[in-house]
C-alpha positions, -999 to 999 in steps of 0.1 A, spaced: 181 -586 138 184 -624 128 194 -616 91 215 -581 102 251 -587 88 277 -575 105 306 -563 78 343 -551 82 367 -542 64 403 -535 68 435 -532 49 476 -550 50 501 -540 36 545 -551 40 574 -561 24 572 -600 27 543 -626 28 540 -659 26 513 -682 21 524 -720 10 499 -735 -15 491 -769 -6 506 -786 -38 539 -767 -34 561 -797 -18 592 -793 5 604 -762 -11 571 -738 -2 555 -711 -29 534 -689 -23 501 -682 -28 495 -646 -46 467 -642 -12 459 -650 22 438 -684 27 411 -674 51 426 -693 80 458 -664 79 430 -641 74 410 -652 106 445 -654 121 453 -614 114 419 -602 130 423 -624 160 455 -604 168 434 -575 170 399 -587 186 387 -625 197 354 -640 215 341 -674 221 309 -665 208 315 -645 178 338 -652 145 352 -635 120 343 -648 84 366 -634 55 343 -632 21 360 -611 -6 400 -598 -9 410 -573 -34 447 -571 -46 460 -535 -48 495 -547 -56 502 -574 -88 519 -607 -71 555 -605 -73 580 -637 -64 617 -636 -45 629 -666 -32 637 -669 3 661 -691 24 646 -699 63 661 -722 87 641 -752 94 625 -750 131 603 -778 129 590 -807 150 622 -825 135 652 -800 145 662 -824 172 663 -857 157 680 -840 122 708 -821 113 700 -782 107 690 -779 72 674 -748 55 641 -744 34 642 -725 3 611 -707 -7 591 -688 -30 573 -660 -12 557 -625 -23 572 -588 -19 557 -555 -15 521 -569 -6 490 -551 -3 459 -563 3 419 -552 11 396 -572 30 363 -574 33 338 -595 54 311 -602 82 313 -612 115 290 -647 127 275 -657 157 273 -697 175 237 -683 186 214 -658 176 215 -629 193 194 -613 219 182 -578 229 200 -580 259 235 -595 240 246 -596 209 281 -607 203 284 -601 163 279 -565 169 306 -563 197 330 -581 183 328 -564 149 330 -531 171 357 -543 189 377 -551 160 369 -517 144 380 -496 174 407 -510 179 422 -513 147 419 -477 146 434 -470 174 463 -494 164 460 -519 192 468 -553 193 469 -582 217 496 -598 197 519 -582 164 504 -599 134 522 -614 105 522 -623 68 521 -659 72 558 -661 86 562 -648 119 589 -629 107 571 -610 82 552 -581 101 527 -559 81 542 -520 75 509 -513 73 475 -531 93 446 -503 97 413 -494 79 410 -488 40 431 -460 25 414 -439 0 451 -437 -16 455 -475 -30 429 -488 -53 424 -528 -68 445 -532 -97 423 -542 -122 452 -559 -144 453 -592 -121 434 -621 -138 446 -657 -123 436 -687 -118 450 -715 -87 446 -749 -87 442 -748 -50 438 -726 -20 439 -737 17 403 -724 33 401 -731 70 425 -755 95 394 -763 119 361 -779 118 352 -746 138 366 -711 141 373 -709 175 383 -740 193 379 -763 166 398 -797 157 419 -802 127 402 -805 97 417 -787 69 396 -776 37 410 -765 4 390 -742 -26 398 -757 -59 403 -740 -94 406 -708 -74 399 -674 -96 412 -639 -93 394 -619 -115 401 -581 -125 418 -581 -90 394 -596 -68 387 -634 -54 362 -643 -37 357 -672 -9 337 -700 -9 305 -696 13 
């Protein structure tokens, strides 16, 4: 039971995302996926416990990366103190991605309780069913998924995407669930016939 790994998978899909890459500047762009952070982000909308986490390993692009710039009112920790100003932006259209990864535990787990298995079950269920504690979105809270639910058979990796990132944000926190600050960053990230996978 120790080494047991608890996988999911799921698939996004919308019209807008938008994931700053961390040596973008002032005026944001995107990068072509989700950091794991957003990732862990989605699924908590969906499922959450304090002794269980999700853990994002592998994301396959169905759709190739596509650019529109994008103009959003600045709402910041600054509006007060500043005149309104606006952001212009670099974001991605007609996004689709799928998902893969396991869920982890603080603790082992026991033959009594074993929070892995229920949250990963949890998550499943639910995102069947299409319930949600909160609406998820595409990195801007304005950008809602048209589609959040389990792998279609109709939408395939596109096996045409080859690229390479300097950087990628990883995770915000020193732990997944109530963690401090502490933001890590994958370098010379690679997308490879479609496919990137995370850092372990």
């Amino acid at each position: 039971m120790l080494n047991k790994r608890y996988e999911w998978a799921f698939e996004v899909a919308g019209p807008a995302a938008s994931y700053a890459r961390p040596d973008s500047g002032s005026s944001p762009l995107s990068s072509p996926v989700p950091p794991r952070s957003a990732i862990i982000g989605m699924m908590t909308c969906v499922a959450f416990s304090r002794e269980a986490y999700f853990w994002p390993e592998r994301i396959e692009l169905c759709t190739p990366p596509v650019y529109h710039r994008y103009t959003q009112n600045y709402n910041g920790p600054l509006r007060k103190s500043q005149a309104p100003f606006q952001i212009m932006a670099t974001v991605l259209i007609n996004v689709d991605y799928k998902i893969y990864g396991t869920v982890k535990g603080y603790a082992p787990p026991t033959a009594l309780h074993n929070p892995m298995h229920q949250l990963r079950d949890v998550f499943m269920r639910r995102l069947k069913s299409g319930l949600f504690y909160r609406t998820p979105s595409l990195g801007l809270s304005e950008f809602i998924p048209s589609y959040f639910g389990p792998l279609r058979d109709d939408t395939q990796v596109d096996r045409t995407i080859n690229l390479e990132m300097p950087s990628l944000l990883d995770t915000m926190f020193d732990r997944p669930t109530y963690g401090q600050l502490s933001p890590t960053f994958m370098q010379n990230v690679k997308i490879v016939e479609g496919v990137l996978h995370f850092a372990e």
